[in-house]
N, C-alpha and C positions, 0 to 999 in steps of 0.2 A: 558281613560280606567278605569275599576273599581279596586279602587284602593283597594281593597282588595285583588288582585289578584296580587299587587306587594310586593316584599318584599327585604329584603338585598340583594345583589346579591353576593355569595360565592365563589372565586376567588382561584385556588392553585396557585405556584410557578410563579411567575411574571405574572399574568392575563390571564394564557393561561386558554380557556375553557377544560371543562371536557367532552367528548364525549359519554360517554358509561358506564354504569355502570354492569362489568362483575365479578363475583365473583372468581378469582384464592386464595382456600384455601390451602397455599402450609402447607399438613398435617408432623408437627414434631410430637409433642403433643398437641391437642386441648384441653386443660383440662379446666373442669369448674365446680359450684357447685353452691350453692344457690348465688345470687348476692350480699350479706355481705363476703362473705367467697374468692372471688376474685377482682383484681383490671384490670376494663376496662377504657380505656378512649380514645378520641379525640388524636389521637400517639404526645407526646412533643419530639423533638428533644432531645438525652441524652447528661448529662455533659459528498420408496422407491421400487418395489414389493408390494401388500399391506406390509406396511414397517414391519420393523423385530419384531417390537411387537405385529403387527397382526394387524393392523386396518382396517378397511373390510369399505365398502361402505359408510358408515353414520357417516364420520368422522367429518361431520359439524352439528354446530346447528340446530336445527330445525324449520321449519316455510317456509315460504312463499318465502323468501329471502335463502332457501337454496342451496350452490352453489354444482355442483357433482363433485366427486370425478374422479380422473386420475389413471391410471393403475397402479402409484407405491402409490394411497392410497391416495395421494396430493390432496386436492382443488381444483378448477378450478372452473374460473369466478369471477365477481366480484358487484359491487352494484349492488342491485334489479332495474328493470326497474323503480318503484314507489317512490326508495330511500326509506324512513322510512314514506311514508302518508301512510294513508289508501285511500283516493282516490285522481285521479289527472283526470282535467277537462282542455280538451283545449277549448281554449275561442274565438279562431282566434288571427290573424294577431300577430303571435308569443307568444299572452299572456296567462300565464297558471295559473290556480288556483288547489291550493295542499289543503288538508286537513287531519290533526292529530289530534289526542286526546290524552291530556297530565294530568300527574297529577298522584296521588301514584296507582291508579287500573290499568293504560291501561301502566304505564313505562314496556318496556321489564325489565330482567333483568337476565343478563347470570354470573352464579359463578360460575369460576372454582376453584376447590379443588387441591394443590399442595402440598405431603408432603412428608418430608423427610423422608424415605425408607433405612439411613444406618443402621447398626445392633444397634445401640443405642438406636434405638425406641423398638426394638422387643417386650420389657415388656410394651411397654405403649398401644402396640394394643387391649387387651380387653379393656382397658378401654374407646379406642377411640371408638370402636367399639358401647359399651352400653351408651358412648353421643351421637355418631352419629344416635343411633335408636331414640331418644328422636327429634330429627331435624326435623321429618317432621310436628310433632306441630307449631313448631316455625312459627311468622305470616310473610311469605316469602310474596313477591309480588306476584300477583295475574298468570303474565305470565313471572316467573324466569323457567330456566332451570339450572340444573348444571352439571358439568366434573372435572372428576378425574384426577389426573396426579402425577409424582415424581419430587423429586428437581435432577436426575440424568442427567448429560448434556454431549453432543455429543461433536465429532470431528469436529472441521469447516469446515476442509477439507472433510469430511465428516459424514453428521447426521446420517445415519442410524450405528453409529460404536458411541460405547462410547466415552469420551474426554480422552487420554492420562491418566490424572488425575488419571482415574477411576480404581480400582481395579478390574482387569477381573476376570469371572470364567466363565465357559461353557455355552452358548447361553445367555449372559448377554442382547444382545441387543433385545433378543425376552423378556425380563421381561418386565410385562405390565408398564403401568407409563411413561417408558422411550423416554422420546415427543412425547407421544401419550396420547389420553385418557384411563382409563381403562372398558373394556368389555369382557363378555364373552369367545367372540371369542380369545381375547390377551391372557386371563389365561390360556384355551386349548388350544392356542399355544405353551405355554409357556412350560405346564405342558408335553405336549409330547416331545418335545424338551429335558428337562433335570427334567428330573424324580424323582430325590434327591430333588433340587430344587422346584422344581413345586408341592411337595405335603406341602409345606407354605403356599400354595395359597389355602387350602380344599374347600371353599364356592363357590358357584356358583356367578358369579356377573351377573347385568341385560346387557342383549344385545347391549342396544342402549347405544353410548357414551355421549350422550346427555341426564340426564332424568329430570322431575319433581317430585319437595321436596318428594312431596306422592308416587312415583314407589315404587316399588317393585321386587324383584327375582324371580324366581322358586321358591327358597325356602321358600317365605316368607317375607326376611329379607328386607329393606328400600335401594334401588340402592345407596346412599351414606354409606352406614356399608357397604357394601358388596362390595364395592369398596377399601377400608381400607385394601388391603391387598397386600402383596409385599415376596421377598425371603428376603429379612431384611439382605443380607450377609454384610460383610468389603467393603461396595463400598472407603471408605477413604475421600470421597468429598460430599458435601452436596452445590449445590448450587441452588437455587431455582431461584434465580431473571435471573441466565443465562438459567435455559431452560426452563422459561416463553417465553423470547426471542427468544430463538431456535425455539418451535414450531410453533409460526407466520412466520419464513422462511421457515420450511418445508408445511403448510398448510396456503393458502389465504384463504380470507374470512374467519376465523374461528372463530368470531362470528359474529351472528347475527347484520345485520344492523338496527342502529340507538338504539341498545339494550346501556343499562348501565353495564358496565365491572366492577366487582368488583373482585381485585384480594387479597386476604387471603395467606400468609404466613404463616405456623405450623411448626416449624422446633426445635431443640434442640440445634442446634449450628447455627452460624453465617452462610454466605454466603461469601467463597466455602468452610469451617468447616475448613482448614488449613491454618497455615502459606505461604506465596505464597514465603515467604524471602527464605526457607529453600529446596524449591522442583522445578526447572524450569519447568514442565508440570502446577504443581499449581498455579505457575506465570502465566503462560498463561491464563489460566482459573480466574483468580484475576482479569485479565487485559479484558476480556468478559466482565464483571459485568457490567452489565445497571444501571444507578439510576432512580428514576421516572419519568424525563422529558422526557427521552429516551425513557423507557418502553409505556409513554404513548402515545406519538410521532409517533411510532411503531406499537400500537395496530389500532390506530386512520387510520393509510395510511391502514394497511389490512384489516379494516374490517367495515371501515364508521359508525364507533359509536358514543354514543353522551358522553358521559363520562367515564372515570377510576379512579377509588379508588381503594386504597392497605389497607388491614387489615392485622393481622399477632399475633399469639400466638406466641412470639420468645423471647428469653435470652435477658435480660438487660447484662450490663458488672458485675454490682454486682452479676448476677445469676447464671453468669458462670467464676467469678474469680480465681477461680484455676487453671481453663486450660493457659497452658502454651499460647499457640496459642494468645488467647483472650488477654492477660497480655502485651501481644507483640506489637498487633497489635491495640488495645484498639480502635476497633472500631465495630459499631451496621447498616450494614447495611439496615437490615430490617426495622429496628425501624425508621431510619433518613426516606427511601423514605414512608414510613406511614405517617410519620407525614408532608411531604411534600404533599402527596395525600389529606390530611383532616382527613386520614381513622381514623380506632380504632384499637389499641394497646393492647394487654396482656401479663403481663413478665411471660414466661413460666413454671419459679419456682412459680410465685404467685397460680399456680393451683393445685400444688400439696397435698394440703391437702384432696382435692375430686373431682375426673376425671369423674363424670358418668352422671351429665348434663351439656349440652351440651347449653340450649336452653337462659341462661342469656347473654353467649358470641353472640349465633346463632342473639339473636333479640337486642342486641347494634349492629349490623353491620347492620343490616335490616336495622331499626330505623335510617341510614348514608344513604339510599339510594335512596332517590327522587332524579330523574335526574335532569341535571344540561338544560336549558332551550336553547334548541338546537335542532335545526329540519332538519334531512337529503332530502335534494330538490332532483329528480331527473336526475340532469341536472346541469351542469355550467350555471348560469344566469349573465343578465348583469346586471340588477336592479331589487328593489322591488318596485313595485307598491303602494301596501298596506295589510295590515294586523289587522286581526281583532281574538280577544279572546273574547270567549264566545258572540260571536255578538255582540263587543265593538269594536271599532278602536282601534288600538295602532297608536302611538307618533313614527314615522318613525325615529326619534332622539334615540329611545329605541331600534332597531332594527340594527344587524352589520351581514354583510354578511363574512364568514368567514368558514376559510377551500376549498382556492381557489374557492371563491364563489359556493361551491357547499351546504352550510347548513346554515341556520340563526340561530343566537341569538337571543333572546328578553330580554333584560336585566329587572331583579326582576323578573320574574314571577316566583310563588309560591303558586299553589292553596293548598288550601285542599282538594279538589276534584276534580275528572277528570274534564277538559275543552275541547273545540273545539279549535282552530286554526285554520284560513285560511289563505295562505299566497298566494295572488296574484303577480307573477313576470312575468316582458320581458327576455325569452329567448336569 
């Protein structure tokens, strides 16, 4: 094979592969400025009905592989007939040949945005707002989508109801965000519903929950600003990494197969923002808390993707040492599954001297995002045949069937530029 086309091969958390690279930016505060003026890095470990938010028909990514929606708003269906090729040839006598194109142009890439939404943000939304307009510069992959969403997490017993935890007030569960994406349709849900409330929300947001860097509103404004926006009340909890979790149970398929899942954490407090020692509802919700093998474990069974990475603007313990909470429990879980992801890290205080671009943090996470060398097959196979990159053979030694033999690896591949793949298998 030409071996320019191999290179280290990038392993997280005991060698499991990465499936999917989907962007979850769970938004606290995204702050950022010139790239001297903050610090990013590679994360180091530290010393229902359409449901009650309103989500309407197009609650899934979008593309080819989109599964439809069930009457209470849910997913339904699951891998694309094609798996993640662009074409599949049968050959006879069981044998099939698949074909992708890999490489930084043709990677899917699905970001969701995830942010914390208690009243503590309230003052940081203009500023999030005039980074997030700056975003659609930012050099995103070619076919990224993104979604919006809150760190607000449900009842296990049931999701369409907030968790215990949560600080109610009047149609809490129709506030958009709340394991759902946010759209339109969720704000004018919302806004008719509880009318004090809902006029926090003034901006019209774009339609679809799903959009590209470059959308747009009615108004104008960029579908990720205009999605930025919440009733910012006492919800009292903050946990981002449990209803990441959450909305993969209430919706399959929710992202795009064979896409790269990059999830972003923004938040101002830890995950679930309380002591769990001091409240048994908070207990319970402490005790939810996924960490990365889980989350990506998780993502991986709903939604047949090829990799997950976590990014995250979030509190160091030095950033937020005064809080009682933090002092107690002395612990960073954001930061720990980041840096277990590979992802890229910002301590949240580091940004505070200038919050209104956006696009030095925007393009360190881009620049994380070539997929990880992983091709969703159609079909469980029994074996591979053979395979070839760029009309080279590959070394079947380089090659591991994996994900109950439903998707191959090819270990190092690493172009610079899009390539072919074709991988011939017996069914």
């Amino acid at each position: 094979m030409n071996s320019a086309l191999i290179a280290d091969t990038r392993r997280d958390d005991g060698g499991e592969m990465n499936k999917s690279y989907a962007l979850l930016v769970s938004f606290g505060l995204l702050t950022a400025c010139n790239s001297s003026d903050f610090k990013t890095s590679a994360a180091k470990p530290p010393k229902a009905s359409a449901d009650a938010a309103g989500e309407g028909v197009n609650g899934s990514a979008p593309g080819d592989d989109t599964p439809q929606s069930g009457t209470n708003g849910e997913s339904v269906g699951g891998r694309a007939p094609s798996g993640g090729a662009v074409s599949v040839e049968e050959l006879g006598q069981g044998r099939v040949k698949a074909n992708f194109s890999y490489g930084p142009k043709s990677a899917k890439a699905d970001f969701l945005f995830v942010f914390d939404n208690s009243s503590s943000m309230k003052d940081a939304v203009d500023n999030m707002k005039l980074g997030f307009d700056s975003l659609s510069s930012a050099k995103w992959p070619a076919d990224t989508v993104i979604g919006v969403m809150t760190t607000m997490p449900g009842n296990p017993a049931n999701l369409n109801e907030v968790h215990p935890a949560v600080n109610r007030y009047a149609s809490i569960e129709k506030e958009p965000g709340f394991l759902s994406l946010m759209s339109e349709t969720a704000r004018s849900n919302f806004r008719s519903a509880n009318s004090s409330m809902g006029d926090r929300l003034p901006e019209a947001m774009c339609q679809q929950e799903w959009f590209k860097p470059s959308d747009k509103s009615s108004s104008g404004k960029s579908c990720l600003s205009a999605a930025v926006q919440s009733a910012f009340s006492s919800v009292g909890v903050e946990a981002g990494l449990v209803a990441v979790s959450q909305i993969l149970d209430k919706r399959n398929q929710f992202f795009r197969v064979n896409s790269n899942v990059h999830v972003v954490f923004v938040s101002d407090t830890q995950d679930p923002g309380k002591n769990p020692n001091n409240n048994s509802n908070v207990r319970a919700l402490y005790d939810l808390r996924p960490m990365y093998a889980n989350l990506k474990s998780k993502i991986i069974a709903n939604s047949s993707v090829s990799g997950v990475k976590l990014h995250g603007v979030t509190p160091s313990l030095e950033c937020r040492k005064a809080e009682k909470d933090v002092q107690e429990l002395n612990e960073t879980p954001y930061q720990v599954a980041i840096a277990q992801s590979g992802g890229t890290w910002l301590d949240f205080c580091d940004g505070d001297s200038a919050r209104t671009n956006y696009v030095p943090v925007a393009e360190q996470i881009v620049a994380n995002t070539l997929p990880e060398p992983v091709f969703v097959l159609p079909e469980s196979v029994k074996n591979i045949e053979s395979v070839e990159v760029a009309g080279q053979p590959v070394e079947l030694s380089l090659v591991t069937l994996v994900d109950g033999n439903t998707a191959v690896r090819i270990e190092g591949l690493s172009p610079s530029s899009d390539v072919a793949v074709t991988i011939i298998y017996q069914r």
